[in-house]
C-alpha positions in Angstrom: -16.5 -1.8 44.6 -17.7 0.8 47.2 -18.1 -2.1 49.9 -14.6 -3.3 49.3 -13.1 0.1 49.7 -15.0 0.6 52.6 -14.1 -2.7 54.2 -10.7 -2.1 53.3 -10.8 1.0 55.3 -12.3 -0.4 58.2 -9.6 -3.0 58.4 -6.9 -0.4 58.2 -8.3 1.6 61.0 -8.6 -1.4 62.9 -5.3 -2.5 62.0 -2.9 -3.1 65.6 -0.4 -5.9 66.7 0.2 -6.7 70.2 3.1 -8.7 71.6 3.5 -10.4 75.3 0.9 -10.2 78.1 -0.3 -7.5 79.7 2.3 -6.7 82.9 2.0 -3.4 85.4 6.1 -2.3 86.0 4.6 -0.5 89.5 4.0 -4.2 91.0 7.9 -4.6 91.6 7.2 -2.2 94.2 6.0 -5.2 96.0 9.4 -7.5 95.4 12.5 -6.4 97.6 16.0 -7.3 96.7 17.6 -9.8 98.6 14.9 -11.3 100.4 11.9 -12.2 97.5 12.0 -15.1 95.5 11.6 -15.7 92.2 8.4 -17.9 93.2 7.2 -14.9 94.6 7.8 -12.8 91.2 5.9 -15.5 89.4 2.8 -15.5 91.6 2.7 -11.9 91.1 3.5 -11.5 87.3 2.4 -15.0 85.9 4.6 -16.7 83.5 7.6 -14.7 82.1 8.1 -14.3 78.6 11.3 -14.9 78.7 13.6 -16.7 81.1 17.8 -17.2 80.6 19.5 -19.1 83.2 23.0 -19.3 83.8 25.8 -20.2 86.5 25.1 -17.0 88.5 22.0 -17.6 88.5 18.3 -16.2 86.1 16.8 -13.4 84.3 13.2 -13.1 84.3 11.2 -10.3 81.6 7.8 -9.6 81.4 7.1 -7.1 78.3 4.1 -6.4 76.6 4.2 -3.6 73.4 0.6 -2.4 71.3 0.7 -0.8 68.6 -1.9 0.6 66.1 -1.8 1.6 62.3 -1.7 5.1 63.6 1.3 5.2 65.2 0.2 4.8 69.0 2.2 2.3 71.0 1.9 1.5 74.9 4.9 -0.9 75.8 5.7 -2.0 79.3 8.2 -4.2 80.6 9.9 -5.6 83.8 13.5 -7.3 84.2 14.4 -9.2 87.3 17.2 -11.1 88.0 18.0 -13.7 90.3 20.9 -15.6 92.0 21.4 -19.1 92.3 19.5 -19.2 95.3 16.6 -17.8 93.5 16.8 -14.6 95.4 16.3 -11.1 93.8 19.3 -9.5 93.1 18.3 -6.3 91.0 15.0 -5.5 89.3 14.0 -2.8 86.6 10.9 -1.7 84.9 9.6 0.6 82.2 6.6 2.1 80.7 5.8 4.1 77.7 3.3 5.4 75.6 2.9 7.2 72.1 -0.2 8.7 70.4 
C-alpha cells in the first residue's frame, strides 16, 4: 500500500497539461505591417494553430499555455492578421507566466 501512495504522489507532482506549440511573441518584431506576408509569418512561426479566413482577408494564432498541478502556468500567444492580399495588416502578442 505504501508503493501505491507513493506512486500516487509522484504522479501528482508530475501532474501538468500543455496545449499548442511552443511560439516566442518577440519574433513579430521581425514581421512589419504592410509589407510581410503571411508566407513569411509561416516560415517563421511554423504552422498556426488556428487559421479563420474570411472576405477581408485571415487570422493567423499561434498560442501555447503549460500548466502544472501547482498552479504555475506559462502561456504565450501571437495574433496576426492578414488582408486578402496576404499582407500583414495588424499583429499582437502576449506572454505570461504564474508560479
Amino acid at each position: 500500500m505504501k508503493v501505491f501512495g507513493v506512486l500516487s504522489l509522484i504522479l501528482v507532482m508530475a501532474a501538468c497539461v500543455t496545449v499548442g506549440s511552443r511560439v516566442d511573441p518577440s519574433l513579430t518584431d521581425q514581421l512589419t505591417v504592410g509589407t510581410s506576408t503571411r508566407a513569411d509569418a509561416i516560415a517563421l512561426f511554423g504552422k498556426p494553430g488556428t487559421v479563420t479566413d474570411s472576405t477581408s482577408g485571415s487570422v493567423l494564432i499561434w498560442h501555447y499555455t503549460h500548466a502544472t498541478a501547482f498552479g504555475g502556468a506559462k502561456a504565450s500567444m501571437v495574433v496576426l492578421t492578414f488582408n486578402q492580399e496576404g499582407i500583414l495588416t495588424d499583429k499582437t502578442q502576449s506572454k505570461t507566466e504564474t508560479h
